[in-house]
N, C-alpha and C positions, 0 to 999 in steps of 0.2 A: 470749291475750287476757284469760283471768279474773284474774290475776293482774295484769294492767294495769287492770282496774275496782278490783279490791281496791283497789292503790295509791293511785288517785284518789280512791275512799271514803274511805281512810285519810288521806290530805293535808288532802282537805277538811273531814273529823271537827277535826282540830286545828285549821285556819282556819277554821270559820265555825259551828263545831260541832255536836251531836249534829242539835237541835231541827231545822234549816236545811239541815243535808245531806239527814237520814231525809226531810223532807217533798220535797224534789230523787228522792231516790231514789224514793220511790212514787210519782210521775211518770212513772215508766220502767215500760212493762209486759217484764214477764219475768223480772226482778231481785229476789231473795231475798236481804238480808244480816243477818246475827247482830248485836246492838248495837255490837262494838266492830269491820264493816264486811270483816270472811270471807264470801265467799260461800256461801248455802246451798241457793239455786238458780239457774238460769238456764236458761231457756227459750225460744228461738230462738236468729237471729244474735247471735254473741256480736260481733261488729262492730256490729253496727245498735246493739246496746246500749249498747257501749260511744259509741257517736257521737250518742244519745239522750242519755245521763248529760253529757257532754262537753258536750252541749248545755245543758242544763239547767242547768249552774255556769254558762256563757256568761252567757247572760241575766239569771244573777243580779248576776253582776259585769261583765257586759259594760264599764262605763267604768270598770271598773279595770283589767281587761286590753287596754282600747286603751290608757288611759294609761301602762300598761308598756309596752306596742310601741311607743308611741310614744318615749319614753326611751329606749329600749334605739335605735330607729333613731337617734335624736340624734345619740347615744353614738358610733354606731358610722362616720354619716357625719360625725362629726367628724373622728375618728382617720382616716380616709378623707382625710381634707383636709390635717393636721398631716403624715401621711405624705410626700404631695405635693408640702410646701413646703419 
C-alpha cells in the first residue's frame, strides 16, 4: 500500500503540481512525504490513507474524472454496439 500512495503522490506531483498536491496531502492526517513524494512516514491504516488521499484528488478534480468515465463509457458502449451489427 505505501508504494501505491507514493505512486499517486508522484502522478499527481506531475499533473497538478507541487503547490496543489502538498496542500491535498496535508489534508491527510498520518502521511509524511519528502518534496519529491517518498514516503517518510505513515501513521495508521495505510488503507484509510490511502482512500483519504484518493479522496482528496477526487474532489479536486471530480469533473474531470467523471468526464473521463464518461468517455471512456462512450467509448466502450459504442464498440459494444459496432460489435453487434
Amino acid at each position: 500500500m505505501k508504494s501505491l500512495i507514493s505512486k499517486l503522490v508522484k502522478k499527481q506531483l506531475l499533473i497538478l503540481g507541487p503547490d496543489i498536491t502538498f496542500v491535498k496531502v496535508k489534508n491527510v492526517s498520518g502521511l509524511t512525504l519528502d518534496p519529491d513524494g517518498n514516503i517518510l512516514g505513515l501513521v495508521g491504516d495505510p488503507k484509510g490513507i490511502f482512500e483519504a488521499l484518493t479522496s482528496e484528488f477526487i474532489a479536486l478534480s471530480g469533473s474531470v474524472v467523471k468526464q473521463t468515465l464518461d468517455t471512456i463509457h462512450s467509448v466502450s458502449q459504442n464498440q459494444v454496439v459496432e460489435q453487434t451489427i
